[in-house]
N, C-alpha and C positions, 0 to 999 in steps of 0.2 A: 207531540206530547212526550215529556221523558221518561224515560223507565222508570219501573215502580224502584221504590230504594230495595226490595229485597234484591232483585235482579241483579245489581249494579253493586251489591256488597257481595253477592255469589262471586260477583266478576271477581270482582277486588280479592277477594281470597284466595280464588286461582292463581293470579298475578303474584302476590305474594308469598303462597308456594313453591313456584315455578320460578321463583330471584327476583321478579321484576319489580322493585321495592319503589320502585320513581313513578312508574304505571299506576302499581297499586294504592300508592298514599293519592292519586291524584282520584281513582275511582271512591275512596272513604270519607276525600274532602265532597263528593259530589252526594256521596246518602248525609251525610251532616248538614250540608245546604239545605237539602228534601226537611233532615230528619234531626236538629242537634242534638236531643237525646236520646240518638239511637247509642244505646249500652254496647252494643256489638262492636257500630262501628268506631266509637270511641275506645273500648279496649285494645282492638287491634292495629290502629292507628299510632295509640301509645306503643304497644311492643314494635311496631314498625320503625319508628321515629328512635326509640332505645336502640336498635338491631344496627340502623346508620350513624349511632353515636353522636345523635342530637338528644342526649339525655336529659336535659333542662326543661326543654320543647315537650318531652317523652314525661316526663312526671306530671308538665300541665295538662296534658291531654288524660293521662291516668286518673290523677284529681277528678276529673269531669265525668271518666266514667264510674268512681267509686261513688261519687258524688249522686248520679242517679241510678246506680246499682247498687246501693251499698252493700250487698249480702252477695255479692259476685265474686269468690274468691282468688280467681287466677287472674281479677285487675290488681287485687290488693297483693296479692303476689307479686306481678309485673311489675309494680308499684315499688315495691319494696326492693327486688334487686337495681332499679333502675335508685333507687338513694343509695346500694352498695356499692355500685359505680361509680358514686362521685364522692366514697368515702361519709357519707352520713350513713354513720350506724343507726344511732339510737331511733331517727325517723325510719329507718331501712327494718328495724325488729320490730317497729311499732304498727307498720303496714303486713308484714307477714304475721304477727300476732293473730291479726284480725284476718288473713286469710287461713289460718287451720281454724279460728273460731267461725268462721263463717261456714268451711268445708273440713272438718275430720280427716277426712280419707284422702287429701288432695298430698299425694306423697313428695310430689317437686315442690308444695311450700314446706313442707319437714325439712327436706334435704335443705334447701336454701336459707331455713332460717338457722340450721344448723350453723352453716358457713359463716352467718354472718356472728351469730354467737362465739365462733371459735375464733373470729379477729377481735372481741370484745373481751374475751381471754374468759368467756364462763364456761371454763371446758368442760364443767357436769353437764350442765343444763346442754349444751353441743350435743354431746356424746346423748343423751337421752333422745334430743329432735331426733339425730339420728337415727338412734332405732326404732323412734316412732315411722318412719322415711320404709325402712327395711322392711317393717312388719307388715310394711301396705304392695313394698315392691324389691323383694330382696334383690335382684337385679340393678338397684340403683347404684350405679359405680362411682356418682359423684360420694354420694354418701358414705361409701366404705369408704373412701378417702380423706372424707373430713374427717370421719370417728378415728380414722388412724392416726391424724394429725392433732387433733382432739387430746388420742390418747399418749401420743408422743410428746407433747409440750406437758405431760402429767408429769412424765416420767415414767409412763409403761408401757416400755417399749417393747415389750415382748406379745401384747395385747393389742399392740400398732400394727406389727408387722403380719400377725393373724388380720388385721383388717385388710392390710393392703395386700396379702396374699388372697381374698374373696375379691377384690376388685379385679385382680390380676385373671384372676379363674374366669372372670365374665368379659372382661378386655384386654388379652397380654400386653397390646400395647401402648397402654398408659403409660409415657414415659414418665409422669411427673411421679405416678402410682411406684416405681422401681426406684427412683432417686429417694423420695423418702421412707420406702424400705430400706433404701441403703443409708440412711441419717440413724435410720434406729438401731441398724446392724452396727454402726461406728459407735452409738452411744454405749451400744452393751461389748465392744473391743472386741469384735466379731467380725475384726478386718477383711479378711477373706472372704468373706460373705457381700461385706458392704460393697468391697471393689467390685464383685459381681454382679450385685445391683447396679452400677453408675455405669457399669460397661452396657449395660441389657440399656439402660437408659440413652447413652449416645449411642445406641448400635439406632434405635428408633429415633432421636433425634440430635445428630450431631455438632448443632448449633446452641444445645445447652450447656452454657457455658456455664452457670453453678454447679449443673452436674461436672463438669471438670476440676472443677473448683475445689471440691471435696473428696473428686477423686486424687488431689493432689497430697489432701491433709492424711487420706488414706494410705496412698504409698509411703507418705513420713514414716506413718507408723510401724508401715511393713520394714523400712528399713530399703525401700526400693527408691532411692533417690535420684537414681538418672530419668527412670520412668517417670517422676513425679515431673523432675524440670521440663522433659518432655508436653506433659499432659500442660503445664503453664504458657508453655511456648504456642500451644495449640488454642487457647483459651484465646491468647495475645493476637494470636493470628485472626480467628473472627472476629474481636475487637481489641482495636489495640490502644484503644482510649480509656479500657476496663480496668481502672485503678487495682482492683483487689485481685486481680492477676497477677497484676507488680509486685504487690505487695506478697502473695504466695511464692513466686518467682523467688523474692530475697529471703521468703522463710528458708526454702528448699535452700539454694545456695549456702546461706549459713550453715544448716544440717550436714551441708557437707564441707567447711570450712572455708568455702570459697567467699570470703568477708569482703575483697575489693568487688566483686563482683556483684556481692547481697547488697551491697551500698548502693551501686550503677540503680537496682531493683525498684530499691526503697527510695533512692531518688526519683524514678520515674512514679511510681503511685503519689510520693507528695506532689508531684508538679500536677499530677492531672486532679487529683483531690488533695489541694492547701489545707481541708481540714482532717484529714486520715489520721487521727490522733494516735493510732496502732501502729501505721505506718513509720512515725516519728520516733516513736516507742521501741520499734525492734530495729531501726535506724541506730537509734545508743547504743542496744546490743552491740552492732555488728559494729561501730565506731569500738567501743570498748574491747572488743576482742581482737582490735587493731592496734590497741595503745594509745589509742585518738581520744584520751579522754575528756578531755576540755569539749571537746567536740561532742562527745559522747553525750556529757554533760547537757551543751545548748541543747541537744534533741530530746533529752527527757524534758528540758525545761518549758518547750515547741510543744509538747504531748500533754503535760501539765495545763498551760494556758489554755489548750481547746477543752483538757477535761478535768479541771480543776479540782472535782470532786472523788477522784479514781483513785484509791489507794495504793492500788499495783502502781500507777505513773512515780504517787510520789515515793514509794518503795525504791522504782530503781532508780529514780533519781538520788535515793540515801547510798546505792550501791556504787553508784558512781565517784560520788563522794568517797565514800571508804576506801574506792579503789586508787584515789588520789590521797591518802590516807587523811582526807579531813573528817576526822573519823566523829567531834565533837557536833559539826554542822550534818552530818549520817545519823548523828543521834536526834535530832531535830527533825531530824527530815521524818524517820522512824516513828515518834512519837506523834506527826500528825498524821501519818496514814493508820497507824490504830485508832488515835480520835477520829477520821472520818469512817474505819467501820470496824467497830470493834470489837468485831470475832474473825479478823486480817488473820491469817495464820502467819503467814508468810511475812507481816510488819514485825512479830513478836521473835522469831528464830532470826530476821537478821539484828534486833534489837542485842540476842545475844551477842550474834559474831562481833558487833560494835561493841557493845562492851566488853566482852573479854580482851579486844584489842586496845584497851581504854583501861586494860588491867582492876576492872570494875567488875571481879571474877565472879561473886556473890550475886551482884547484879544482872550477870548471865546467867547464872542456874535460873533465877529467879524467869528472867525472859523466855529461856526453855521450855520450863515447867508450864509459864501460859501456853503458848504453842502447843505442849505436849497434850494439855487440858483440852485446848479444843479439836487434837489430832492427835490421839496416843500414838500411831504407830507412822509419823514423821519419822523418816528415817537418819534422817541427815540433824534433824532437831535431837536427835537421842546421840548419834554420833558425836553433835559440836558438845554437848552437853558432857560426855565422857573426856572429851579435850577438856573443858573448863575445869572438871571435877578432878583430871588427870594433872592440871598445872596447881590446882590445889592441892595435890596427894594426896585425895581420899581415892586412896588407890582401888578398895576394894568398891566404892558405887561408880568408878570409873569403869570396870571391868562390868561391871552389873547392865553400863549403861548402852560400853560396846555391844553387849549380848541382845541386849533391847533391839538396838538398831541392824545387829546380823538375822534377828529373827523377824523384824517387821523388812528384811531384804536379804534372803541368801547370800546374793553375788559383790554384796557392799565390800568391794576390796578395802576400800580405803578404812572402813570399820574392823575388819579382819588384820589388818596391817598394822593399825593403832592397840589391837589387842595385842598383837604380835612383840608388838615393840614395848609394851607396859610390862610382860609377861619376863622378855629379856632383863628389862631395866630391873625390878624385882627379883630377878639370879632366877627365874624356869624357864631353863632353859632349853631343856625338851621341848617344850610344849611355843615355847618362843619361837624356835628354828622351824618348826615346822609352821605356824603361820605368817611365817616371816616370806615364807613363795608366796604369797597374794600382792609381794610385790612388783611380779610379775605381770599382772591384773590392774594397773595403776596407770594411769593415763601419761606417767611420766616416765612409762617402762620403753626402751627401746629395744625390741626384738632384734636376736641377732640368728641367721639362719647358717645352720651350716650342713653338709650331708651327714657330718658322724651325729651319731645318737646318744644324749644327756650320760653321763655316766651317774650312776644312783649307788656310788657304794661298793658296789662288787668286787670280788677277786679280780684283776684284771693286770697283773702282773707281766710284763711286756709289752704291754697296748702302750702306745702314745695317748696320752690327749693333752687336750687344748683346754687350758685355768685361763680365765681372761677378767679382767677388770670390769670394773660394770659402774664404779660411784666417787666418788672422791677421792683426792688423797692419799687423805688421813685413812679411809679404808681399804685403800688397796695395800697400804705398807702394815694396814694391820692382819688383814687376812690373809700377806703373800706367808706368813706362816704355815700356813695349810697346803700348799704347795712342795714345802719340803716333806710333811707327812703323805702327801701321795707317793713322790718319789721312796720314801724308806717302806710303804706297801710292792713296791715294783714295779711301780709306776712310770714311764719313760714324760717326763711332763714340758710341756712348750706353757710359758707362762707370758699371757699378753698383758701391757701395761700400757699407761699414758705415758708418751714421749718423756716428760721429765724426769720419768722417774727408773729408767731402760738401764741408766749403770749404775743408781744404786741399788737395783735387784740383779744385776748380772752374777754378782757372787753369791746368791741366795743356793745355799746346801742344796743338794740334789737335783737342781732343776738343769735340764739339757738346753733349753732354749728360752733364751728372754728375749720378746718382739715387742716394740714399738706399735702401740694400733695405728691400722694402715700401712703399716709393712707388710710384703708377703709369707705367708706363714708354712710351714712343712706339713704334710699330709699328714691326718691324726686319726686313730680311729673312736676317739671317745673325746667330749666335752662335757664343760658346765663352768657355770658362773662362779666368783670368787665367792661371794658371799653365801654360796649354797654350800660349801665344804664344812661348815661344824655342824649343817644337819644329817652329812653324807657320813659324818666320823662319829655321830652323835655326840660331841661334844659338850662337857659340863664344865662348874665354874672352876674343876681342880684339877683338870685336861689341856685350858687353852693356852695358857702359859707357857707350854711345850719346852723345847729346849730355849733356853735365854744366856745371850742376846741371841739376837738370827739376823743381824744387820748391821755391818764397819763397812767403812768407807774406805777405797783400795788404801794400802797405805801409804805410797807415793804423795797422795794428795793428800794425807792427815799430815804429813811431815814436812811440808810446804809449811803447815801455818803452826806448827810447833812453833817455829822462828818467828811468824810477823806477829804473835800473841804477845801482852807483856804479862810479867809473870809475876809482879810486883803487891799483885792482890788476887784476893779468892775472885777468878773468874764466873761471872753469873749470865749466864747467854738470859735474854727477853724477846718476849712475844706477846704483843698484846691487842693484837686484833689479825683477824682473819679476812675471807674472803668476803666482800661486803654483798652479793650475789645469794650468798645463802639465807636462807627463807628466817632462821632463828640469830642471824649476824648480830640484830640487835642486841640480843639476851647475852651472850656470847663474849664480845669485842668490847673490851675497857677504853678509854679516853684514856690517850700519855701522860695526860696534866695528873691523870687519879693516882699515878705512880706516884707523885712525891714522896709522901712517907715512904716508900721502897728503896727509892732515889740515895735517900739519908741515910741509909746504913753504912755504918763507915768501916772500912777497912775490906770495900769489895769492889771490882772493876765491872760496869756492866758491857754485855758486848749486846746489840740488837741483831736479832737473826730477822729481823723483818725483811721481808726482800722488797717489799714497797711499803712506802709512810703514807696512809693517807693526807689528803690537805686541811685536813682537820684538825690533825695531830704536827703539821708540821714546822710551826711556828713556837709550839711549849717541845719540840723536838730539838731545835738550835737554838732555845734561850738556855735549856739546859747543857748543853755543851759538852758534857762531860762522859755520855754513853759512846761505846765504840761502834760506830756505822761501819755496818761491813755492805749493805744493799749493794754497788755498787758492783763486786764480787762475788753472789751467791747467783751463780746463773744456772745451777741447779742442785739435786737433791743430793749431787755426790757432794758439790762446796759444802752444802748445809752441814752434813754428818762431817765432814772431815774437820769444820769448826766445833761442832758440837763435842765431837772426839777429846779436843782440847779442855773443853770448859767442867768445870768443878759443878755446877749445877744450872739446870735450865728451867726458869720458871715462866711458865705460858698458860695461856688461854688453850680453851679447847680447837686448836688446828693441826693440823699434820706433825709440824714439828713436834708435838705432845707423843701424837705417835711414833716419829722416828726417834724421840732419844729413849723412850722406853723399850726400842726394841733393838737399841744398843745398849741396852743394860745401863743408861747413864742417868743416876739422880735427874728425877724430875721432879716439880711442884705443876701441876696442874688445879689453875681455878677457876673453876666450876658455876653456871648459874644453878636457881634453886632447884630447875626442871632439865637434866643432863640430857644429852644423848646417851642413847643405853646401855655402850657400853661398857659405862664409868660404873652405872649399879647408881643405888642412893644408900644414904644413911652409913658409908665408912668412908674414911680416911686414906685406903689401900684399895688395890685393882686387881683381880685375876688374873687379867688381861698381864701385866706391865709390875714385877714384882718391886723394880727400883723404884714405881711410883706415889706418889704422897698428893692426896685431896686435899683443895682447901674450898670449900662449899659456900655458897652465898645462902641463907637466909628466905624462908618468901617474904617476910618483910624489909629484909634488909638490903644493903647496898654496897657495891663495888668499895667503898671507901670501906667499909669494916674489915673485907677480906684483905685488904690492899696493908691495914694496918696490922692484920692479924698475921702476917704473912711476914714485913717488916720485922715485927719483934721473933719469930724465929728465927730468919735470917740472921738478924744480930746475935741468938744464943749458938747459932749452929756452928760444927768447926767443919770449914768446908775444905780443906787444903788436904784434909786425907781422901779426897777423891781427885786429887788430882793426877792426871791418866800418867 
């Protein structure tokens, strides 16, 4: 005779207590044979059947016992996490529903309907099962976890992290419990904290590999970057097929400029996930910051294709444009990433940069101001904004707008340095010189280390030090003036320059020693940079002038070219383009063909102190035939001045030679775009700097031909032969 079914369901429990899941399913098949609607053995069958991950199997058998128990809550429970497991929500809440109406107080169907509410994204109603879960059994640790998670996908995370610290109180090692402490610690930039959680998190299990993960994004933040490659490296190690390791691997490397290497990264996450459309994304990045643009290019376009709808993709795919200067197809680009979401902040501030570079200056302010709208204290939107308004000389909402963007960021060098320079350009010069060291602060600063200590001004009458170049040119021969005024303080001065320019400052008044950089230098007890000397003398606009000239060329070599000059007309030395490297070349640098009307002035000999012609210029350079090419012969700044010595007047473009014949006292014409360098000043005709110089100004709407003719007709009234040296 067989055992009674209660007997043989006692067994079966035991069994299934004690592990033995294959024993025990096989004692529940045998009371269902006796008994098919026994509720018992059919509820536990189902959780049996769920527990071995025959879920499908696990819901039929659940069905059957809700079916003849229907008021049995912990089936309609079972029931319902076993549809969480296979991702059916809505039947997964619709079964636990019915298990707190059926049972009130059954606190594991609270928690659990929690759970599944909180993938269903109804984080009140979550956070509420919750507490219904807690009030029945505050020791529920899943529960403190969901509310935490709950309350972190709110955004309160500081309400999270009180949850997951009560979970932690009842089980410290929850690792999952410390990792999303530490998601909430990172949300509120409480780095230090977060990193502490993800460490408590791998110390209990060190195969969490998202805990690594975040703990990578956390050292970015800290600024801990070898640790961060590290922590990626370790990720890679327990799996090395884990695409978004790769792809953290090439963040990190980036942050630290290692770009061939961020590439190898980003390559490896695309190859194991083709669609990592983030991956491709900071791919261009690191292409771009390689000069890979094209390249750069296809990968935003790879990024695009998988997320067509992503406004950031198509943004930097405008950036990439720009930076290939197709600035018109950047403006395109720009305006459909605001039409796909149009509170982009970040589509409207580069729609400025595009336009101002598109000289559509009006229609930058305008691009800012939305940006500004939906982000007043963009820093960099209030900064580009004070350029724009700066090339339009509203000088004073330029100055308004740098102040915006130094107050929504202290450390904004580059907004400090723009102020700086507006400040100078408008003659305050106090107050210029001194924001003018945030140039130091400026990513294109090169630190120069040396043992002696800045000299700041002081008496220091016997001390050596060391004056050293630090920027172009044109400004080193304008501020080696400041060098002779250390020397007449008492100053014993070693003055360091760019190799070109070593013998035409060897004769500069006072100074002991003129080095070449990268020569070796005489022991000094005092430094400081060239351009820091008119805030070291305080320096105003009826100071800088100083003695004039402060610079002839030996005269051996002015007297060489006495003889090869002809003397048969007013000499006019020319310069009309510069270094094409420099960032404002464009504004700058005239086309040779726009000379004509200059060309035509009769009864004058022109000589080109150009020392290279571009190829641009050098076909309306030999149709016209008639200017005197000396290229050939100017193999540095001594030839230059020793010709310059010669000529009756030198009319140039803003490049060095502007500054060397001014600081030989020799007639210049210097012309000017509408937006100078500062230390032309705006709005006169004359220079502080350069008394023998004369302005000839462009216009903001005008153009190179206007100045080129207005220039012309002086020339013709001028009598130039009384400056002849």
């Amino acid at each position: 005779m067989p055992a009674p079914p209660a007997d043989i369901l006692a067994e079966a429990l035991s069994l299934h207590r004690s592990g033995s899941l294959a024993e025990a399913a096989r004692r529940y098949q045998q009371v269902l044979a006796q008994a098919p609607r026994d509720a018992d053995a059919l509820c536990y069958l189902g959780m049996l059947c769920c527990q071995q991950g025959r879920l499908a199997e696990g819901i039929d058998v659940l069905r059957k016992a809700t079916a003849v128990a229907p008021r049995r809550a912990s089936a309609h429970n079972h029931l319902g996490m076993a549809h969480y497991q296979l991702g059916q929500l809505d039947a997964a809440i619709a079964s636990l529903d019915l298990a707190v109406a059926c049972e009130p107080g059954l606190a594991d169907a609270h928690d659990n309907r929690g759970a599944v509410l909180l993938d269903l994204r109804r984080h009140a109603e979550a956070i509420e099962s919750c507490d219904r879960a807690l009030a029945l059994a505050p020791d529920a640790v899943t529960a403190w976890c969901t509310r935490g998670a709950a309350l972190g996908e709110m955004g309160r995370h500081e309400e999270a992290i009180a949850s997951y610290d009560r979970a932690l109180a009842h089980d410290p090692r929850l690792a999952a419990a410390h990792f999303n402490r530490g998601l909430c610690m990172a949300k509120l930039k409480r780095y230090v904290e977060a990193l502490d959680a993800f460490t408590q998190a791998l110390a209990i299990d060190p195969r969490m590999v998202q805990a690594l993960n975040d703990q990578v994004n956390v050292l970015r933040e800290l600024g801990r970057l070898e640790e961060a490659l590290a922590s990626c490296d370790r990720a890679i190690a327990l799996n090395p097929a884990y695409a978004e390791a790769f792809y953290l691997r090439g963040n990190t490397l980036a942050a630290m400029k290692q770009y061939e290497d961020a590439l190898a990264s980003y390559d490896r996450a695309t190859a194991l996930k083709p669609s990592y459309a983030e991956a491709f994304q900071n791919r261009g990045y690191a292409l771009g910051a390689l000069a890979r643009l094209e390249e750069a290019l296809a990968s935003f376009d790879r990024a695009i294709t998988l997320r067509p709808d992503h406004a950031e993709f198509v943004c930097n795919r405008a950036r990439a444009l720009h930076d290939l200067e197709r600035y018109d197809e950047a403006l395109t680009c720009l305006d459909q990433a605001v039409a796909l979401s149009p509170n982009y902040v970040d589509g409207y501030y580069y729609r400025g940069v595009t336009l101002h570079k598109l000289k559509r200056f009006d229609d930058a302010l305008s691009a800012y101001d939305r940006a500004l709208a939906i982000l007043p204290n963009y820093a960099e939107a209030l900064f580009n904004r004070g350029v724009t308004l700066q090339e339009l000389q509203r000088l004073d909402d330029a100055a308004a707008s740098y102040d915006r963007a130094i107050a929504a960021r202290s450390d904004y060098a580059e907004a400090r340095w723009n102020k700086a320079l507006l400040q100078l350009q408008t003659g305050n010069l106090a107050e210029g010189w001194s924001g003018y060291e945030w140039r130091r602060k400026l990513d294109s600063w090169v630190p120069r280390h040396f043992a002696a200590p800045e000299w700041q001004g002081e008496d220091a009458a016997g001390k050596r030090v060391l004056l050293y170049a630090e920027q172009g040119f044109g400004d080193t021969i304008q501020f080696a003036r400041f060098a002779s005024l250390a020397a007449a303080r008492g100053l014993r001065v070693v003055l360091e320059v760019q190799p070109p320019l070593k013998s035409l400052l060897a004769g500069l008044s006072g100074v002991e020693v003129v080095a070449a950089k990268g020569e070796p230098l005489p022991a000094v007890d005092l430094q400081c940079p060239l351009l820091s000397l008119p805030l070291k003398f305080g320096s105003t606009a009826e100071t800088v002038a100083a003695e004039m000239p402060y610079l002839r060329p030996p005269a051996y070599r002015g007297g060489a070219w006495k003889q090869e000059l002809p003397r048969d007309a007013a000499l006019v030395g020319l310069v009309w383009s510069g270094n094409p490297g420099y960032a404002r070349d464009h504004d700058r640098s005239i086309a040779f063909a726009q000379l004509a009307p200059l060309l035509a002035v009769p009864g004058v000999r022109f000589v080109s102190l150009q020392k290279d012609i571009r190829a641009a210029d050098a076909l309306a350079f030999r149709e016209y035939g008639e200017v005197v090419d000396l290229s050939a012969h100017l193999k540095d700044f001594v030839d230059t001045a020793a010709v310059v010595e010669q000529l009756d007047l030198i009319i140039t473009v803003d490049t060095a030679v502007s500054h060397l014949a001014g600081a030989m006292g020799k007639p210049v014409w210097v012309l000017l775009p509408y937006l100078p360098n500062f230390c032309w000043l705006l709005d006169r005709d004359d220079s502080p700097w350069y008394p023998s110089a004369r302005i000839f100004r462009k216009s903001r709407t005008g153009n190179w031909g206007q100045v080129v003719e207005g220039v012309a007709r002086e020339l013709a009234a001028a009598d130039l032969r009384s400056n002849a040296p």
